[in-house]
SELUMVO-630496 format. One line per field, with one value per residue: x, y, z of N, C-alpha, C in turn. Coordinates in Angstrom, 1 decimal. Each point is the difference from the previous one (the first is absolute). Example, Ala and Ser with C-alpha at 12.3 -4.5 7.8 and 13.67 -1.06 7.14 Angstrom:
<rs>
nX <- (13.2/-0.4)
nY <- (-5.7/1.1)
nZ <- (7.8/-0.7)
caX <- (-0.9/0.9)
caY <- (1.2/1.1)
caZ <- (0.0/0.0)
cX <- (0.9/-0.8)
cY <- (1.2/1.1)
cZ <- (0.0/0.8)
</rs>
This chain:
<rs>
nX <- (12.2/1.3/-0.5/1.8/0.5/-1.3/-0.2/0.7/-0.6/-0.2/-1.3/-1.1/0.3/-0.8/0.3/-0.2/-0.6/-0.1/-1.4/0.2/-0.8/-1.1/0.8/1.1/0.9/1.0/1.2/-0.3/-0.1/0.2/1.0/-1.0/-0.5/0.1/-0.7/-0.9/0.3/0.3/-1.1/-0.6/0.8/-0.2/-0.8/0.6/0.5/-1.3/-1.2/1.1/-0.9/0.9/-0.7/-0.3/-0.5/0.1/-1.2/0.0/0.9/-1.5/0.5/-1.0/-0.3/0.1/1.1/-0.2/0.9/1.2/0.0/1.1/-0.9/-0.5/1.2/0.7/-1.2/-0.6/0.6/0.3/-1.3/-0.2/0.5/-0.2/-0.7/0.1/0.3/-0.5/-1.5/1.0/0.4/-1.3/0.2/0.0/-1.0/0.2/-1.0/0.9/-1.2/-0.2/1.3/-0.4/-0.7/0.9/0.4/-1.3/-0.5/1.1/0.2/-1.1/0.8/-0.1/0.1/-1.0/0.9/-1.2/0.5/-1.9/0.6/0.8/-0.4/-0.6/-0.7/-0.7/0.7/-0.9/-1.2/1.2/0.1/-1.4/0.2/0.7/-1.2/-0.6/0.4/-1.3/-0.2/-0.5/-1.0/0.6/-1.3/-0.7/-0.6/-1.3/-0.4/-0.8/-0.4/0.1/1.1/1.3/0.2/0.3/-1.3/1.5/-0.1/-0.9/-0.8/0.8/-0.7/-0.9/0.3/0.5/-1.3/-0.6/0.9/0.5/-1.3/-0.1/0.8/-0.5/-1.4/0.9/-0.9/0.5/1.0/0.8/-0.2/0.1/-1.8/0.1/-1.1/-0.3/-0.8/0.2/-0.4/1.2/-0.9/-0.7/-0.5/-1.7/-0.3/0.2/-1.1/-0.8/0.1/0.0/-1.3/0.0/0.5/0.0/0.6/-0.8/-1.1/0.5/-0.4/-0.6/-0.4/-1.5/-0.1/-0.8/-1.5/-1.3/-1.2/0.2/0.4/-0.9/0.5/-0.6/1.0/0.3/-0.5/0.4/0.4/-0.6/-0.4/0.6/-0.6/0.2/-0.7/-0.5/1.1/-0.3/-0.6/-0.6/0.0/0.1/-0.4/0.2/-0.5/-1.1/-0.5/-0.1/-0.1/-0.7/-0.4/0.4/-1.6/0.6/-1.3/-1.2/-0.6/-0.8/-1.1/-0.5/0.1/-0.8/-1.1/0.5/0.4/-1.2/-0.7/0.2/-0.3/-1.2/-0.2/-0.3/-0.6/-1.0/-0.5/0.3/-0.2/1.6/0.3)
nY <- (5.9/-0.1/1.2/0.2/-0.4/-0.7/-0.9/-1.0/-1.1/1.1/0.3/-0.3/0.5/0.7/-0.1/1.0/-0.5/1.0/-0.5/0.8/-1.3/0.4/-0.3/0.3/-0.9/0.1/1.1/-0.2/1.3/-0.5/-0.1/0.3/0.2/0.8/0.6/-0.2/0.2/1.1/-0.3/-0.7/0.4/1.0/-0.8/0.3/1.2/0.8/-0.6/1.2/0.3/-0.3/-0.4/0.7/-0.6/1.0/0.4/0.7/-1.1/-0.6/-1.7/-0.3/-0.9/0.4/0.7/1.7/0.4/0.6/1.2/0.3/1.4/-1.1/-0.5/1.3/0.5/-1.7/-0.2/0.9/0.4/-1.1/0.0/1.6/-0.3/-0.6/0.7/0.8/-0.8/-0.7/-1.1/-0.7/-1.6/1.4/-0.6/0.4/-0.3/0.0/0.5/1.0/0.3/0.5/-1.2/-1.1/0.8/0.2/-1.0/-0.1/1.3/-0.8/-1.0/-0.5/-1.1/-0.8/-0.2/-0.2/-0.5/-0.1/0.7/0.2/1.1/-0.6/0.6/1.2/1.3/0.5/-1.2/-0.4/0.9/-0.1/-1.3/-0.1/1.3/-0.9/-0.7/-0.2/-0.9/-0.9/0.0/-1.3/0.4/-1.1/0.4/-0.3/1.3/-0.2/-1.0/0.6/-1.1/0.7/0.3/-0.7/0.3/-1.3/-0.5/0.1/-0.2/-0.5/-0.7/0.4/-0.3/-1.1/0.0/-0.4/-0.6/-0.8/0.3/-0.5/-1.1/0.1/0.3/-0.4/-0.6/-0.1/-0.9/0.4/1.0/-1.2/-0.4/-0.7/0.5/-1.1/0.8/-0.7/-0.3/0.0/-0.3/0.0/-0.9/-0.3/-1.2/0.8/0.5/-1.2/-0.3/1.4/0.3/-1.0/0.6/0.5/-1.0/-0.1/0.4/-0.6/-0.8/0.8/-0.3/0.6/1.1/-0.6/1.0/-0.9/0.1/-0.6/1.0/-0.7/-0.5/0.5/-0.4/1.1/0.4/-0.8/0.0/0.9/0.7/0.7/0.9/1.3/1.0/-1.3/0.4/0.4/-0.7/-0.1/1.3/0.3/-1.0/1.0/0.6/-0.9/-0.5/1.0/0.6/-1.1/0.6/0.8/0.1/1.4/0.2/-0.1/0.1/0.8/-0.7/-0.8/1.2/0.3/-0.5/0.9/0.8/-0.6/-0.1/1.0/0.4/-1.1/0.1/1.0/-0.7/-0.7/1.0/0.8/-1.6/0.7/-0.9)
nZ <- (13.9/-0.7/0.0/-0.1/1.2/-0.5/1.2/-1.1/0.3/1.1/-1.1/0.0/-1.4/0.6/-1.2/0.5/-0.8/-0.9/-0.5/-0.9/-0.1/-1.2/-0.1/1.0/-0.5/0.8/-0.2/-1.3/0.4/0.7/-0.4/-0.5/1.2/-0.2/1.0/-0.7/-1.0/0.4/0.4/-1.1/-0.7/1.1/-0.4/-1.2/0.5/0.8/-1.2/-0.4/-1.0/-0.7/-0.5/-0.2/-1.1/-0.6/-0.1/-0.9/-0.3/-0.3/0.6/0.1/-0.5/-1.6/0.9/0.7/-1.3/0.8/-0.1/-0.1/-0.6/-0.6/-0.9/-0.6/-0.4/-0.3/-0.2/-0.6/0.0/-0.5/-1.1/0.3/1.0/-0.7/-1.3/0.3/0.4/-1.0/0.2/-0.3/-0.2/-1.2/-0.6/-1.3/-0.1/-1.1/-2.0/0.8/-1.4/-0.6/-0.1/-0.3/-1.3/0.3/0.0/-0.8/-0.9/0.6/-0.3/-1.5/0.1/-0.8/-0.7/0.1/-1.0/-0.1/-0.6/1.2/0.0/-0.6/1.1/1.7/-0.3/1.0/0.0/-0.5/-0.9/0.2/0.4/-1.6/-0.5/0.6/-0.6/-0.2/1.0/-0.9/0.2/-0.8/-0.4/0.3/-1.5/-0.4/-1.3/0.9/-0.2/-0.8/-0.2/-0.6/0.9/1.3/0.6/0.7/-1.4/-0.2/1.3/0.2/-1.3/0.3/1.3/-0.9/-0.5/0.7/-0.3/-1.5/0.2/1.4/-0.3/-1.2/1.1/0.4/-0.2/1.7/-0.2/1.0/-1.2/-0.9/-0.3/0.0/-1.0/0.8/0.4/1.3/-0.7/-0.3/-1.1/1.1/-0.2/0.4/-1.3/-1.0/0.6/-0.2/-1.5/0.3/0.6/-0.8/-0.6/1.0/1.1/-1.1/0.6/1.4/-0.9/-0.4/1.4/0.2/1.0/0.5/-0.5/1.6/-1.2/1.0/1.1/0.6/-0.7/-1.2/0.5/1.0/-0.8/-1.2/0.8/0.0/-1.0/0.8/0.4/-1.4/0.9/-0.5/-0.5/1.5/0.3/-1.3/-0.3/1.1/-0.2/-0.9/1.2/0.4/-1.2/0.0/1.5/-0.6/-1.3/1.0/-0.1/-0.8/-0.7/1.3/-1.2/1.4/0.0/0.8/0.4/1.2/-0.9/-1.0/0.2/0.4/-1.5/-0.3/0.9/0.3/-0.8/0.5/1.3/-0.6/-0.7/0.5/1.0/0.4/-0.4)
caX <- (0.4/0.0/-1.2/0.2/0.9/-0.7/0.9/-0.7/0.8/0.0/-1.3/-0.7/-0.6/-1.7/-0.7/-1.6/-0.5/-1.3/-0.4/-1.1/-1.1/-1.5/-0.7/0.7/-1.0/-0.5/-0.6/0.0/-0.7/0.5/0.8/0.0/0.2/1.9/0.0/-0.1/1.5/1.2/-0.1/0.3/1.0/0.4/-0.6/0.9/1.4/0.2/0.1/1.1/0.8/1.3/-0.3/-1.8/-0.5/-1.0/-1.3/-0.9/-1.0/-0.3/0.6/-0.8/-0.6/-0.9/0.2/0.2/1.1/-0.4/1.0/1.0/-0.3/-1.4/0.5/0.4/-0.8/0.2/0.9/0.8/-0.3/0.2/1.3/0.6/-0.4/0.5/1.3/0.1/0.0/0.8/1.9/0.0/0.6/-1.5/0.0/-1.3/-0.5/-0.5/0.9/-0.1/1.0/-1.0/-0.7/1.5/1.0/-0.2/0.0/1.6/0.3/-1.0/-0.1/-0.1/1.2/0.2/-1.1/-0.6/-0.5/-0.6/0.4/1.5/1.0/-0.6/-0.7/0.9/1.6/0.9/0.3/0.7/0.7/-0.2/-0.1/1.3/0.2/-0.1/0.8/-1.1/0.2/-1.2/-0.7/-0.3/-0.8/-0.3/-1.3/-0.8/-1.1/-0.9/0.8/0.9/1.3/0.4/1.0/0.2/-0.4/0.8/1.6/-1.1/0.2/1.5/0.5/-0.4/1.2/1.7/-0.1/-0.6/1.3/1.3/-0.4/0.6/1.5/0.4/-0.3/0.8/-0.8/1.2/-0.8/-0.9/-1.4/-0.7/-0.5/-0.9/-1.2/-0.7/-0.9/-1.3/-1.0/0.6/0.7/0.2/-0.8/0.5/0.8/0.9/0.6/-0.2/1.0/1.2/0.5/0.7/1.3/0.9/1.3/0.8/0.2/1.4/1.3/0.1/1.5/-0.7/-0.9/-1.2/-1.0/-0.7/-1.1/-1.7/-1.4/-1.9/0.3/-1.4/0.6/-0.6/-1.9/-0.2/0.5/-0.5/-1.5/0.0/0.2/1.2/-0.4/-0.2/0.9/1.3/0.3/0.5/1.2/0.7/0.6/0.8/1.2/1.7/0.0/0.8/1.4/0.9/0.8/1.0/-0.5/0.3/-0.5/-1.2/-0.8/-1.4/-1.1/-0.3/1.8/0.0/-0.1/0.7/0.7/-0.1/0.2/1.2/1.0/0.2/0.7/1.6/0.6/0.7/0.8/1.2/0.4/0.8/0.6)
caY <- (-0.6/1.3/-0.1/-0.2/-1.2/-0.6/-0.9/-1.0/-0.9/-0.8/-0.2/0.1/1.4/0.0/1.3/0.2/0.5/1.4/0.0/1.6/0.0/-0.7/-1.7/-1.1/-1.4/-1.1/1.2/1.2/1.0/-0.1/1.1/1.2/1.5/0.5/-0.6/-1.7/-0.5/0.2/-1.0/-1.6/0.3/-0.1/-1.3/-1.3/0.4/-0.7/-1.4/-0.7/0.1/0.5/1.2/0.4/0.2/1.1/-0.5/0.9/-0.6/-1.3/-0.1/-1.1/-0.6/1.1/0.9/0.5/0.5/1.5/0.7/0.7/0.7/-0.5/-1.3/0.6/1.1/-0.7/-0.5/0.7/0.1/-1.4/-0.1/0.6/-0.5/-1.2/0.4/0.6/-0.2/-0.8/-0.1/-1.3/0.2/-0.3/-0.8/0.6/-0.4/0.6/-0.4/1.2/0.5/1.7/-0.1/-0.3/0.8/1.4/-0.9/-0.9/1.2/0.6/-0.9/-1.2/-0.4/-0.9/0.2/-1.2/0.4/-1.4/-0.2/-0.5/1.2/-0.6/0.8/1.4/-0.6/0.9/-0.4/-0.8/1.4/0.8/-0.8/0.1/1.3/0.2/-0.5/-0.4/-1.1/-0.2/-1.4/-0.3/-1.0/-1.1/0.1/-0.1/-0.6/-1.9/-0.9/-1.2/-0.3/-0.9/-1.5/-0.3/1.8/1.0/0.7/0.8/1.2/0.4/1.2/1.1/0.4/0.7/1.0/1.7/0.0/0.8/1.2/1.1/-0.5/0.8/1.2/0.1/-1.3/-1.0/-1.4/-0.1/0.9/-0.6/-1.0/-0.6/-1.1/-1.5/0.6/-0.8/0.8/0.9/-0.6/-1.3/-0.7/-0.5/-1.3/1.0/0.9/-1.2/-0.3/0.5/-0.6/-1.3/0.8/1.4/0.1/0.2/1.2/0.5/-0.1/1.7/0.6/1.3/-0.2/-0.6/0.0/-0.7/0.8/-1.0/0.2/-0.2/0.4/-1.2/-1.3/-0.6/0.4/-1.0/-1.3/0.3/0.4/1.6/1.3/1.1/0.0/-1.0/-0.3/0.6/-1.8/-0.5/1.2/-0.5/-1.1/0.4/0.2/-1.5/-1.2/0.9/0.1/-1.4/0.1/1.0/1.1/0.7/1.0/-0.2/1.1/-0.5/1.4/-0.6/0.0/-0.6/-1.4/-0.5/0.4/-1.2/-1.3/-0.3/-0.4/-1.5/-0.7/0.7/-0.6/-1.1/-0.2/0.9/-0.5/-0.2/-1.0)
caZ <- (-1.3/-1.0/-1.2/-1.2/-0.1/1.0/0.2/-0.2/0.3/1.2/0.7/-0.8/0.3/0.0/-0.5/0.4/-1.3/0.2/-1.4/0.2/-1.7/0.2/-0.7/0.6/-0.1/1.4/0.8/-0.8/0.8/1.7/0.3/-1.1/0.6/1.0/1.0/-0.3/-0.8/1.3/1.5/-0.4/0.3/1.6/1.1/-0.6/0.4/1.2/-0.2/-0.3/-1.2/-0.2/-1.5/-0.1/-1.6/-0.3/-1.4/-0.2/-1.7/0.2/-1.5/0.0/-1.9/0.1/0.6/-0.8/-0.1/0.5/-0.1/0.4/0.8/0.9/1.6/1.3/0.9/0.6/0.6/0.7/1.7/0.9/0.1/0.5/1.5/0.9/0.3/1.0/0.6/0.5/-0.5/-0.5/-1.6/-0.6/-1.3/-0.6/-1.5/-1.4/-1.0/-0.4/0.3/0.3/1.4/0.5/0.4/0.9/1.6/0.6/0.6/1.2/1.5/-0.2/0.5/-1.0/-1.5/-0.7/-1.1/-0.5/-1.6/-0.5/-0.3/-1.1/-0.5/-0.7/-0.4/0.4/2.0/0.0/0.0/1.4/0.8/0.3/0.4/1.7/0.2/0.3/-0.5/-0.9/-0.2/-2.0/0.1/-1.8/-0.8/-1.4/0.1/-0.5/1.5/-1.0/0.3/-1.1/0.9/1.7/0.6/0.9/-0.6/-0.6/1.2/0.3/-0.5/0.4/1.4/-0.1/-1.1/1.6/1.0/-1.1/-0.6/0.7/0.3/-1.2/0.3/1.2/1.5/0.4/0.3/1.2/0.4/-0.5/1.1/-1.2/0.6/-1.0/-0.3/0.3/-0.6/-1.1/-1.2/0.3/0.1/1.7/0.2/-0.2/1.6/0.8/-0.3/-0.4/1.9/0.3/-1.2/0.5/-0.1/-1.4/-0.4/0.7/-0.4/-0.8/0.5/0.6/1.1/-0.4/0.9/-0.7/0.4/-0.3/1.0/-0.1/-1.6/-0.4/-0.4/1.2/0.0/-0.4/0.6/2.0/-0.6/0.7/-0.4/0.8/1.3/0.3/-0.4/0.6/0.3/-1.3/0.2/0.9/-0.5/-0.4/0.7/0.9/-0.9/-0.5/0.9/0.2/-0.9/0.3/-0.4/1.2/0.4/-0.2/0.3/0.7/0.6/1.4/0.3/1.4/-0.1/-1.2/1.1/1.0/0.0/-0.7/1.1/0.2/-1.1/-0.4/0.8/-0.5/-1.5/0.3/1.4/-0.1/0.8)
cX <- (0.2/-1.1/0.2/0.6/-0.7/0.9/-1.2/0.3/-0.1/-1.7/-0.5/-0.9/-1.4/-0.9/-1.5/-1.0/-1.1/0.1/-0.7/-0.3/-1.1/-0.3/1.5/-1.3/-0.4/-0.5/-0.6/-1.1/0.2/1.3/0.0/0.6/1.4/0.0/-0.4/1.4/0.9/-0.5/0.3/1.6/0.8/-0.5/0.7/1.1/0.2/0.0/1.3/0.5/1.1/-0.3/-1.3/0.7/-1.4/-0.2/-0.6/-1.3/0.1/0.7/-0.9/-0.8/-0.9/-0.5/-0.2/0.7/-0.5/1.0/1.6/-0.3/-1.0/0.7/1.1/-0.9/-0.2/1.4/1.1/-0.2/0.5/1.6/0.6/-0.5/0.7/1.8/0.1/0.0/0.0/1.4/-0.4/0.6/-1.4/0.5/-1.0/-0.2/-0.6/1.0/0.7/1.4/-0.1/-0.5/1.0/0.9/-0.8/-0.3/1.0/0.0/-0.6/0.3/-0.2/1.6/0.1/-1.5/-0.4/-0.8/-0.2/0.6/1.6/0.9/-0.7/-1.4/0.7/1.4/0.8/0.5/0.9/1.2/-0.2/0.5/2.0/0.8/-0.2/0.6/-1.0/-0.1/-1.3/-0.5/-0.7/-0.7/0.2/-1.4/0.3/-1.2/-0.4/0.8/0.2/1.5/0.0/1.0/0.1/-0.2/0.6/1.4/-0.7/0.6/1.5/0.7/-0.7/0.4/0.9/0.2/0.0/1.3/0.4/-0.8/0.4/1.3/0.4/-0.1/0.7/-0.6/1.2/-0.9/-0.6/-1.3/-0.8/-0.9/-1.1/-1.2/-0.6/-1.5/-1.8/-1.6/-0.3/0.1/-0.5/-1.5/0.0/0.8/1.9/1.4/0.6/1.7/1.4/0.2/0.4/1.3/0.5/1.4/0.7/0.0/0.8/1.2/0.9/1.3/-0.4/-0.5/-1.9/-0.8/-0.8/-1.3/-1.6/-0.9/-1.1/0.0/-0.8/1.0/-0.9/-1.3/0.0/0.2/-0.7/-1.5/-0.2/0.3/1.5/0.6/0.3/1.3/1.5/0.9/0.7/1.3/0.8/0.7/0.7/1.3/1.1/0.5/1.1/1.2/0.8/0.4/0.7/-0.2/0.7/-0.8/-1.8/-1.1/-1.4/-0.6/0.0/1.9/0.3/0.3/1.1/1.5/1.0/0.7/1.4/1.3/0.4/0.5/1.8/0.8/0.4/0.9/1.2/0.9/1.5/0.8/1.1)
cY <- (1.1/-0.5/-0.6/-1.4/-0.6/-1.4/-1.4/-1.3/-0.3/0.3/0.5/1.7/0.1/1.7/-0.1/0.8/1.3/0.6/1.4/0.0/-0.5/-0.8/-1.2/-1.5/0.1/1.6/1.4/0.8/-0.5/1.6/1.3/1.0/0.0/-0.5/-1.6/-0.6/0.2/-0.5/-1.4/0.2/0.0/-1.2/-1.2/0.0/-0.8/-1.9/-0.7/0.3/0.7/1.4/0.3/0.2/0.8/-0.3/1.0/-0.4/-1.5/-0.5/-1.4/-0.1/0.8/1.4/1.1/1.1/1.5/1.0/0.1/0.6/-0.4/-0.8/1.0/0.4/-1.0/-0.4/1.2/0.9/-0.9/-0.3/1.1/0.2/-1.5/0.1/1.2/-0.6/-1.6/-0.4/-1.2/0.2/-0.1/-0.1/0.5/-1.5/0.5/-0.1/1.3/0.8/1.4/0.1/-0.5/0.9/1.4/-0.8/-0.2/1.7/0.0/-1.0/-1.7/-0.4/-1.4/-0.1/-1.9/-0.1/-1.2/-0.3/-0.2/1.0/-0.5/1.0/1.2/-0.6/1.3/-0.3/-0.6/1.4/0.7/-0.8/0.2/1.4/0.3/-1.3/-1.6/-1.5/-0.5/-1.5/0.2/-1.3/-0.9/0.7/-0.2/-0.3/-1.3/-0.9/-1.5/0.1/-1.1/-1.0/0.1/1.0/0.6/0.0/1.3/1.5/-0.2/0.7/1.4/0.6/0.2/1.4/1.4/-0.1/1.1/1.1/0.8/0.3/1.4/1.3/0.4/-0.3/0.2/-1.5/-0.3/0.4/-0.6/-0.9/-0.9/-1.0/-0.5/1.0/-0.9/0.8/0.6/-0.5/-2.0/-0.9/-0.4/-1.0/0.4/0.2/-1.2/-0.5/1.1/0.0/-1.1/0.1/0.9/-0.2/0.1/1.7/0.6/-0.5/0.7/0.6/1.6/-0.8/0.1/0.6/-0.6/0.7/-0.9/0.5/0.2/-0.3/-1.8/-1.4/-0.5/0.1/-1.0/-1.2/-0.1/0.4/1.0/1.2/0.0/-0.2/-1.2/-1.3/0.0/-1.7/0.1/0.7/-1.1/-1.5/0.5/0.8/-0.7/0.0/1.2/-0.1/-1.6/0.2/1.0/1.7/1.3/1.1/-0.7/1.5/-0.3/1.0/-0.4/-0.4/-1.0/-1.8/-0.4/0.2/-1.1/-1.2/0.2/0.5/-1.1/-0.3/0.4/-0.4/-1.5/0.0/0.8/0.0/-0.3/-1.1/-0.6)
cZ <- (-1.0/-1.4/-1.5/-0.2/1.3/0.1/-0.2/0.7/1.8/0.4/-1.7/0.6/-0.6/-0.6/0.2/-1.2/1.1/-1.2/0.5/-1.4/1.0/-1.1/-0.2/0.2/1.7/1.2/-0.5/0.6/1.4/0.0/-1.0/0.9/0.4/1.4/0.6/-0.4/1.1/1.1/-0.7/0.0/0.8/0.6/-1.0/0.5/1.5/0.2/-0.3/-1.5/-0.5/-0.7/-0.7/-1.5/-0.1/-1.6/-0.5/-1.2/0.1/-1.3/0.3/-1.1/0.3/0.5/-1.2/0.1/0.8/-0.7/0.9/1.5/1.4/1.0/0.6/0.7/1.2/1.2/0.4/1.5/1.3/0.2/0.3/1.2/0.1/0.0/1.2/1.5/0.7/-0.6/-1.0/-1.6/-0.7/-1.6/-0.6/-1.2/-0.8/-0.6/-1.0/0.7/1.2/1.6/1.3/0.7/0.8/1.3/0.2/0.9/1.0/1.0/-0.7/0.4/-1.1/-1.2/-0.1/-1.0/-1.0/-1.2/0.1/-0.9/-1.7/-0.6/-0.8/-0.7/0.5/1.6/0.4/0.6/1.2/1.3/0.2/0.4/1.4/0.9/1.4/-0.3/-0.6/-0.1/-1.0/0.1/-1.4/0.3/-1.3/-0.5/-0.9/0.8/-1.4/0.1/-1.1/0.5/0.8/0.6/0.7/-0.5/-1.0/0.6/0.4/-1.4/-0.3/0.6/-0.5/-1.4/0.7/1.0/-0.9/0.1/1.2/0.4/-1.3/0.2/1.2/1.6/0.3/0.1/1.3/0.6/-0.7/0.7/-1.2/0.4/-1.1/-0.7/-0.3/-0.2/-1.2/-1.4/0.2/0.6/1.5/0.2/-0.3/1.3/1.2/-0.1/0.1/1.9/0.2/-0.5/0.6/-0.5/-1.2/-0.2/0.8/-0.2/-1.1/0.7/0.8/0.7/-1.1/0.8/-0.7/0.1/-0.1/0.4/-0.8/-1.7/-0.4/-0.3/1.9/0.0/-0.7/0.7/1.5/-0.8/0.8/-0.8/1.1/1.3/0.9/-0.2/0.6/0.2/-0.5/0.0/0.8/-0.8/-1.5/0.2/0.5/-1.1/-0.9/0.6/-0.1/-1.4/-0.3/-0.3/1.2/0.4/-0.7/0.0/0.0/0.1/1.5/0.4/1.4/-0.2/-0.7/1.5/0.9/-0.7/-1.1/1.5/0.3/-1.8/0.1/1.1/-0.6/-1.3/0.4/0.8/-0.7/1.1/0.1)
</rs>
């Protein structure tokens, strides 16, 4: 699969989250170490995932803010072994121009970024200077909406489009997400999973991000950990409203069942 012109449309593609923070809500301290990080990694790859998304900074309520320097010190070891020693597509998360463009030089292959080219104002610039395709999330803070939460969030999306369509994005490198968690209430989140397809109807390819995330703790009363089910039933429920890209921590299960979804929803006849 070319890294830059990934292909949407004949399977649902499976990013494997590897958070290298210690205070990530569901894995935070499991992968600190380099070698830890690069074996979860290598064992998402072999489960099947299309693409490992790298973390260096928790963006969970309440998190707290790190330096520049702190989430490369973090994250750039990992990403330059996994670019080495494998071919997978990797994905950094973050909101930080600076931090983007020295991982793009080391082996990032796509910028996801919680704020929608909306934070920095320079990430938008770096993503069209490498020419990088980008996932522009919906956030905000407080989870109030002055009108229908999902014309709300599409225009947010389409504000983080002009902004990278202006900064020279090509459109196809564009990937947009609903941003479940994000700005949004559990009951909130309930409602924008029953709502996808509006958000694909934007006209991008869509990743969806629920894994283990408190709309399923609220509804199952499980921790984190405890949450992969749940996961899983956002995935079908994604893949039938046309989601092209699901990101997981428990990649193997997620794996499976979005093969059988993508056999029924994708069955050409």
């Amino acid at each position: 699969m070319d890294k830059k012109n990934m292909v949407f449309g004949e399977k649902t593609l499976i990013m494997g989250i590897l958070n290298l923070t210690p205070d990530s809500f569901s894995d935070g301290g499991d992968f600190i170490s380099e070698d830890k990080a690069v074996e979860h990694a290598m064992e998402m790859l072999r489960d099947g995932a299309d693409i490992i998304d790298i973390g260096g900074e928790s963006s969970r309520p309440g998190h707290i803010r790190i330096s520049a320097e702190e989430e490369l010190k973090r994250v750039m070891p990992v990403v330059k072994r996994l670019s080495r020693e494998t071919d997978a597509i990797l994905s950094l998360d973050t909101i930080r121009a600076e931090v983007a463009e020295e991982a793009i030089k080391n082996g990032i292959h796509i910028i996801n970024d919680i704020w929608g080219f909306q934070g920095d104002g320079e990430m938008a610039a770096v993503a069209a200077k490498y020419g990088v395709p980008a996932v522009l999330m919906h956030n905000q803070n407080g989870t109030e909406y002055g009108g229908d939460i999902i014309e709300e969030i599409k225009r947010f999306l389409m504000e983080s489009v002009r902004i990278a369509k202006e900064a020279g994005v090509l459109d196809e490198r564009i990937i947009l997400d609903p941003g479940l968690g994000f700005g949004k209430t559990a009951e909130q989140n309930l409602i924008v999973m029953g709502r996808l397809r509006e958000i694909k109807s934007l006209g991008y390819p869509v990743l969806l991000g629920a894994s283990r995330k408190s709309m399923i703790g609220k509804v199952l009363e499980l921790p984190p950990k405890d949450r992969d089910e749940g996961t899983i039933a956002t995935t079908v429920l994604g893949i039938s409203q046309g989601m092209d890209i699901v990101r997981v921590h428990n990649v193997l299960a997620n794996v499976r069942a979005a093969r059988v979804a993508d056999a029924i929803v994708r069955t050409r006849l």
